[in-house]
N, C-alpha and C positions, 0 to 999 in steps of 0.2 A: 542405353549406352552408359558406361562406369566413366565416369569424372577422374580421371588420375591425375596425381600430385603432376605440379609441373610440364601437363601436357599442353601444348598450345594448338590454338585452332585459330584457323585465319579463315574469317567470313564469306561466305558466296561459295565455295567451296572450287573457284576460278585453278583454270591449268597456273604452273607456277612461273613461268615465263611473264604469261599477264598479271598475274600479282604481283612481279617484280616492279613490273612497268608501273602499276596501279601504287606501289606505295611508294618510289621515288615520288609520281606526282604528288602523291598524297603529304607524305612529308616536306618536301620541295615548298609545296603553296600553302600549308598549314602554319606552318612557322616563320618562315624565316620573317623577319619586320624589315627586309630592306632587299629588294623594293615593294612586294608584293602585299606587306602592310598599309591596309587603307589608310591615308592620313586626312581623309574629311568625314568627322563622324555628322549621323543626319537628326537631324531634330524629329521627336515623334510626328507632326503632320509634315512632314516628307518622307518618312519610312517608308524602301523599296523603290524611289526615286531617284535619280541623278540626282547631286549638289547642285547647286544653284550655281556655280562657280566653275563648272564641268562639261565639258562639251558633249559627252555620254559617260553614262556609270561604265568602269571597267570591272566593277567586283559585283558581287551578291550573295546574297543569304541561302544556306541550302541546311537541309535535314540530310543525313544520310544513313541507311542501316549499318551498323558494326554490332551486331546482334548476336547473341550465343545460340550453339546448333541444339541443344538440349531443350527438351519441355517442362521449363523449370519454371516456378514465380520467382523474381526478383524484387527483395521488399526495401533495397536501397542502393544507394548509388553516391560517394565522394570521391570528388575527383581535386588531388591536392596542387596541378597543376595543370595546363592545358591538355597535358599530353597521360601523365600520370595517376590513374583513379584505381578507387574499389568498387564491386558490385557484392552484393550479398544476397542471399536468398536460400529456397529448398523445391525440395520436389513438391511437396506441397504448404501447406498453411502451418503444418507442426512439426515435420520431419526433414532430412537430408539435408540437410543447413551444409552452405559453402561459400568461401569466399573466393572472388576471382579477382585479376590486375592485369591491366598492363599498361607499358610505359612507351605507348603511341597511337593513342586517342583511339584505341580500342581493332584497329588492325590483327592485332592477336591478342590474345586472351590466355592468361593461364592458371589454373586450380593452386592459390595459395591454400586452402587452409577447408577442410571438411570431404563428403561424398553425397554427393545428392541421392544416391543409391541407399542409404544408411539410413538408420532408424534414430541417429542423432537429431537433434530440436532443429527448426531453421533458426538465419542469421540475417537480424537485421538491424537496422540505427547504426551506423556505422559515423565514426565521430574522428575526425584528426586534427593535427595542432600543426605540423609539418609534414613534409613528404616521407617521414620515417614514424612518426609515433602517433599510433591507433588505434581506438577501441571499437568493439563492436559486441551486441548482446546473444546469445542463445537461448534460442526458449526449451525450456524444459519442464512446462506445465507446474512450476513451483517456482523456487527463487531461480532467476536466469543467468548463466553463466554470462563473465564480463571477461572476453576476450582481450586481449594486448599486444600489441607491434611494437618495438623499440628500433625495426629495421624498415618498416615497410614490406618485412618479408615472411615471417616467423612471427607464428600468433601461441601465444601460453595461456593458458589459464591463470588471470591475476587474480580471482574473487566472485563477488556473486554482486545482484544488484535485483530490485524489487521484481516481480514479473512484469508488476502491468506499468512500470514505469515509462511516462509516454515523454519523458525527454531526458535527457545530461550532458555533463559538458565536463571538460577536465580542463585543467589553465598547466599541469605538470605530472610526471610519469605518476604522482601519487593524489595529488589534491584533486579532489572533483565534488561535483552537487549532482544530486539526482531529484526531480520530480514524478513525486507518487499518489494519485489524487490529490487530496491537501494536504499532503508534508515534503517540507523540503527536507531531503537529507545530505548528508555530507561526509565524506569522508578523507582520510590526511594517509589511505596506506596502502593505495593503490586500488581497495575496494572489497579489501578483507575483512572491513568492518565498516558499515553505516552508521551514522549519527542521527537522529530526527533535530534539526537548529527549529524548524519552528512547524505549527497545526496552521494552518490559514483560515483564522478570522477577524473577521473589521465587523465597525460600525456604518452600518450604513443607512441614510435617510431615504425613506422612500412614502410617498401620500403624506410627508410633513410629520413622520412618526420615526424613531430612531427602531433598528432592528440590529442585532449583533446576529450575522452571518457565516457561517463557514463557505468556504470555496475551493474550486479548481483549481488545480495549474496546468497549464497547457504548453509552455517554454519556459525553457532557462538559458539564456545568453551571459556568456562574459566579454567585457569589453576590455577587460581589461586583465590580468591576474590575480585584482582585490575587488575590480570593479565591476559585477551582474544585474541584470534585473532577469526577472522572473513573472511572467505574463498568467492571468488565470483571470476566473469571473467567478461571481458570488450569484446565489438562487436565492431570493425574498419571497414572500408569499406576501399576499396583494386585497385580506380580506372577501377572502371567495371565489375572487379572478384569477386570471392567469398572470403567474409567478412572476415578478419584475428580473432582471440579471444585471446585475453590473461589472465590468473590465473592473479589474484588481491589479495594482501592480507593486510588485515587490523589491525591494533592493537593498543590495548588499556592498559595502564599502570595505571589509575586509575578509574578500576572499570565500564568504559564504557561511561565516561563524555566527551572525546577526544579521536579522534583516529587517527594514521597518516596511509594515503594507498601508498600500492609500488605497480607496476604492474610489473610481473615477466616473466623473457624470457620465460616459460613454456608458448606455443601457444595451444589453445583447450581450450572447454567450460568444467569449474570444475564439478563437478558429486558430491563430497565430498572431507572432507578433517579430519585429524586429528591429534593432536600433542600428545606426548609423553612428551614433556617438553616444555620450552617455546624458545629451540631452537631446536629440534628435530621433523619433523611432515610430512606428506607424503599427497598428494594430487591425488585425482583420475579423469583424465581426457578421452574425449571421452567416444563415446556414445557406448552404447551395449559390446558384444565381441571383440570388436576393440578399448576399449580405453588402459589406457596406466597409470601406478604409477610414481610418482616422488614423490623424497626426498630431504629434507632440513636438515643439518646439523646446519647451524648458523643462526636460526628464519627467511627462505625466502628469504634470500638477493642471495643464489644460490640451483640450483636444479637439480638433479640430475637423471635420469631413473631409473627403477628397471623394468629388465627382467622378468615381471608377468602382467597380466591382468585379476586382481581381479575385484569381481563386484562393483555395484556404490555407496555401504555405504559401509565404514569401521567403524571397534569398535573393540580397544585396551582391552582386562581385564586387564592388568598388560604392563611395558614396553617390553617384549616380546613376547607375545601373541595375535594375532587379527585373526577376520575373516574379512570375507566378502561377501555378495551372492547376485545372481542374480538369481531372480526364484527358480530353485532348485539345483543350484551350490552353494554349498560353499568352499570359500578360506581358505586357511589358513595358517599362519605364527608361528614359535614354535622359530625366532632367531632375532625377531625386526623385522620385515619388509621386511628384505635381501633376504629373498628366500620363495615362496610360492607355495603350492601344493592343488590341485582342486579335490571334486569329487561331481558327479550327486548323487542325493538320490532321487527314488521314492517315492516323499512325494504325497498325494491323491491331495493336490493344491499347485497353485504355494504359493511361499513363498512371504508375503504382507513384513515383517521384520523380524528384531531378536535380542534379546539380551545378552550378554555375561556377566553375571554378576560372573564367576571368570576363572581360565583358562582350567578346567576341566568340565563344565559345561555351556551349553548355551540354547537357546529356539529359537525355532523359530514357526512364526503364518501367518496363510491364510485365505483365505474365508470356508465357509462352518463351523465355529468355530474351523480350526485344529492346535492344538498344541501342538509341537513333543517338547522333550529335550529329549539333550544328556547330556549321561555323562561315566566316567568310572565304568565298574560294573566289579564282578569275572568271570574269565572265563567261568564258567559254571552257569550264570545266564540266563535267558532265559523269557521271557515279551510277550503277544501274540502283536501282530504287529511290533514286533521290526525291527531297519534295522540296518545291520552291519556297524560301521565306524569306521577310523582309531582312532589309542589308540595315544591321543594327549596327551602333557605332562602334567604331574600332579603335585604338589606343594611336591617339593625335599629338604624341610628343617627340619634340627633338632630342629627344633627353637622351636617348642611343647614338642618336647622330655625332653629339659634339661629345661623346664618351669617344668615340673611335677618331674624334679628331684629339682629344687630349692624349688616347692613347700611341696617336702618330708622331703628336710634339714631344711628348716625354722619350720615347723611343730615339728621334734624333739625339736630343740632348743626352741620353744613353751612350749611344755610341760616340759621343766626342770625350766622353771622361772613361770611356773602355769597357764600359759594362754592357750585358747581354741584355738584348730587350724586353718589355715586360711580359710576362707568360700571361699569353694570351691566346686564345684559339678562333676570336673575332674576326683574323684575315687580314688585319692594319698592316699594311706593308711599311719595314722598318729597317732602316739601314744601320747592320747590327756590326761594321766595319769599322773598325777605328784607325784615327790617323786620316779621316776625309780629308778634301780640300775644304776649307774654308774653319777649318774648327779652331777653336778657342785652345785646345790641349790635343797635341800629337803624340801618340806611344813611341815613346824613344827606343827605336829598335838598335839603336849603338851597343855593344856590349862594355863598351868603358863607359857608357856613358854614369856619373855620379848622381844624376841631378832626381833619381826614383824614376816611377814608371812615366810619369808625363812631364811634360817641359814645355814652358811659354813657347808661342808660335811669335817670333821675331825676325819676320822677313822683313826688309827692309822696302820691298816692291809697294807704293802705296795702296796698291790696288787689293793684294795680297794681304798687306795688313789689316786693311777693312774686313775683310771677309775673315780673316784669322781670329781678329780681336772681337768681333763683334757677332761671328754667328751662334754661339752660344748663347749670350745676351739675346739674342733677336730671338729665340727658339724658345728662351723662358718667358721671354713679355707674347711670343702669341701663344703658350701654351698657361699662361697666365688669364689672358683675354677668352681664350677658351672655356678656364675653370667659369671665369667672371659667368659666361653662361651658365655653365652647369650649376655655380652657384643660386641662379635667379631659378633656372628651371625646375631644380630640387622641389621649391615650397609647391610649385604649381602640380607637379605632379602627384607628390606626394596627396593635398588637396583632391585633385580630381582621380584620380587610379590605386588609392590606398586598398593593400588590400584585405575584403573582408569574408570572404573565403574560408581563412586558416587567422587564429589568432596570434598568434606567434609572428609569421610572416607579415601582416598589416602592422604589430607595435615593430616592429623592425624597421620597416620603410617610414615609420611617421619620425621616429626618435634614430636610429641609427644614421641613416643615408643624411641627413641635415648635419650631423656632429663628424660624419664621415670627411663631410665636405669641407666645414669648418678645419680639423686638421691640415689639410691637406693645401691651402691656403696659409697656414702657419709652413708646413714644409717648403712651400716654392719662396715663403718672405725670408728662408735662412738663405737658401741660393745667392740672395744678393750682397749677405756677406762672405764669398768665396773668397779667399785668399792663395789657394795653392790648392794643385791638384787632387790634395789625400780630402781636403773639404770639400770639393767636388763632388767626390767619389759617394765619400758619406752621408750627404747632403742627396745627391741622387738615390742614394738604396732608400733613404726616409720616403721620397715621392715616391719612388717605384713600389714601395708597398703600400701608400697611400692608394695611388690609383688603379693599385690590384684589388683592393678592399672593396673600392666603391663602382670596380667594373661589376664586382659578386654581384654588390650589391642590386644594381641597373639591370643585370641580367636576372636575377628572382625575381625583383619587381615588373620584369617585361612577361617571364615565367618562358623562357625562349629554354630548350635544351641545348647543351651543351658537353 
């Protein structure tokens, strides 16, 4: 069957009555964070369990097919938010290369970009920075075309890029690094020209004798827009034995123009690797079920074991949460890395990759076009093909909560100075009428009247006057008491739910959402010098666009659609 541009296919191939039904639910309990969002995540030895604080679990963990009807392999899978991914692959190993999307967690599917019918290279490594700007590689038995999204929708041809290059990363529509055996390359123009910035080799001590080594690279991460490391292993020869290896790690502080390499005690060939911060990152060594985690606390320079032997990619969603799989194992970690717990799932193939694009949500893809996500649903939801799996932690912050309560106090205080309430689509019920009872400034609907649009409330009833004088004042001190929260909650979420998915979106949530806050606590401290109702006014539009900024914001970082 021909792959055409823009066709959608909706899975199971169900009359469409029942798939109406099916994706209300599906949507319904997928998203929404209120109230159907778990708010007790479980520590790995209770995974699959009630809370200890719960009279019975109401949720759980489930796989479910949303798999393409074609017999295609699928050699990658990015998903840039819970609902929002790519898949890519071909009819086979070297030809029909295509890319597919959709933007609700794989319910429909539709052919962005190729024909699996086609004698074009397949498509995979698929790489994004936000939910519009994407690369992905074609093979074509030589240098491989380096595809480009600026929309999320429409892929051009930007350039070429190594063949066997086994990793890249872009930080902007033109600056990127590529790993290619042992040269890091780099380029400033979208990938119409490579640079080689370095060959990888160190010194390394092995039997008490110095050896200068060439190496591997196996990743390249950026942490930042200047800030990468680059993961690989070096091969020693042992005087007759077999060959020593040791984890190489590389890094770059500006952007990928320089990099200095350390070669670390950790002996065994890398598999993967991945940082959490830019001194935090854990490395996966040996091959099969016999390799073996190590950690770094102060960026490489020491490393540490971890009692687990997860499989050979690792993928953080946030600083405590990762998987990891091999075939049809998956790992997985719910407390940083510390402690990991494993189970088989009867998937129809083995698992090609996966993506984790938040902590409650992942995907994973194989040959034959199969692809399964997981996520949390209610206990009594039920999916044909599903498979049962443990109920992993869910995103445990009030930090939505007391958004939709700022955004119910800002609202009233809206409507007492005449203005429309904040565009919002959250559901905050807002009384967008002016001239209430009780308010601080009534709209002078007099047509003599001189006094401008609003005029003190000067009843002389005392009961009247409290409420006139004073409910403004009262709506800023608890919409103030409100911020107080969101303000405390910022650091902690940001801390625990940062996201590392998409790097774009995680430096946003660490540096934005905090400075957001801070403003916006300068806007409500002008409030309190109100004088006349035009200061009001102007004084409100400054909040009101404060806490439209930082609702964006709360909502990428929950990754909820909208």
């Amino acid at each position: 069957m021909r792959t055409k541009a823009n066709a959608k296919y909706v899975p199971g191939g169900l009359p469409a009555a029942v798939l109406a039904s099916l994706f209300f639910l599906v949507s319904l309990n997928a998203q929404s964070s209120r109230p159907a969002k778990p708010r007790a995540p479980l520590s790995p030895s209770s995974v699959g369990q009630a809370s200890a604080s719960s009279a019975s679990p109401r949720f759980k963990g489930i796989w479910e097919p949303v798999s393409y009807p074609e017999d295609v392999k699928l050699f990658d899978v990015f998903f840039a938010t819970a609902d929002e991914g790519w898949v890519a692959g071909g009819s086979s190993e070297i030809r029909g290369g295509f890319i597919l999307h959709t933007s609700d967690g794989g319910v429909h599917w539709e052919n962005q970009f190729g024909d699996s019918q086609s004698t074009d290279g397949a498509i995979g490594h698929i790489r994004f920075l936000d939910s519009t700007h994407g690369w992905a590689m074609q093979w074509t038995g030589q240098a491989a075309r380096l595809l480009h999204t600026r929309d999320g929708k429409n892929w051009i041809l930007s350039g070429t890029i190594a063949e066997h290059a086994r990793d890249y990363m872009f930080t902007s529509d033109t600056n990127g690094v590529a790993i290619d055996g042992g040269r890091l390359l780099q380029t400033r123009d979208g990938g119409r020209r490579w640079t080689q910035v370095n060959q990888c080799e160190v010194n390394v001590q092995a039997e008490g004798l110095a050896h200068r080594a060439n190496c591997t690279w196996i990743r390249v991460q950026f942490l930042t827009p200047s800030v990468a490391y680059a993961t690989g292993f070096s091969v020693v020869g042992s005087g007759g034995g077999p060959p020593l290896r040791f984890v190489v790690l590389g890094k770059t502080g500006d952007g990928g123009a320089t990099w200095t390499l350390t070669p670390s005690e950790v002996t065994n060939d890398a598999q993967d690797a991945f940082f959490i911060d830019e001194n935090t990152g854990y490395v996966r060594v040996g091959p099969g079920d016999t390799g073996q985690l190590f950690k770094t606390t102060d960026g490489g320079q020491t490393w540490t074991g971890v009692a687990a032997s997860p499989g050979e990619r690792l993928q953080f969603a946030d600083p405590e949460v990762a998987w990891s799989v091999r075939y049809n194992k998956v790992s997985f970690t719910t407390d940083g890395g510390n402690h990991w717990n494993s189970r088989e799932y009867p998937f129809p193939a083995h698992v090609e990759t996966f993506s984790l694009p938040r902590r409650d949500r992942g995907y994973i893809v194989g040959d034959h076009g199969m692809i399964y996500r997981y996520r949390i649903v209610p206990l009594d939801y039920a999916a044909k093909g599903m498979i049962p799996a443990p109920l992993l932690s869910g995103i445990d912050s009030p930090l939505d909560v007391y958004m939709e309560k700022l955004v119910a106090h800002v609202n009233r205080m809206s409507a007492e100075v005449g203005l429309p309430p904040v565009n919002t689509e959250m559901g905050v019920a807002a009384d967008s009428q002016s001239g209430v009872a009780g308010s601080a400034f009534a709209q002078a609907t007099d047509p003599s009247s001189s006094g401008g649009g609003f005029t003190q409330n000067t009843d002389p009833n005392p009961a009247a006057t409290t409420a006139g004088t004073s409910a403004f004042s009262q709506d800023t001190g608890q919409a103030q008491t409100t911020l107080n929260s969101v303000s405390t909650e910022v650091p902690k979420f940001v801390s625990k739910y940062r996201n590392l998915n998409l790097l774009l979106a995680g430096l946003q949530m660490a540096s934005q959402m905090p400075a957001q806050v801070q403003a916006l606590q300068q806007s409500f401290q002008a409030l309190k010098t109100i004088k006349d109702p035009q200061s009001a006014t102007a004084a409100m539009t400054s909040v009101q666009t404060g806490v439209s900024g930082l609702l964006q914001m709360v909502r990428n970082a929950f990754q909820e659609p909208h």
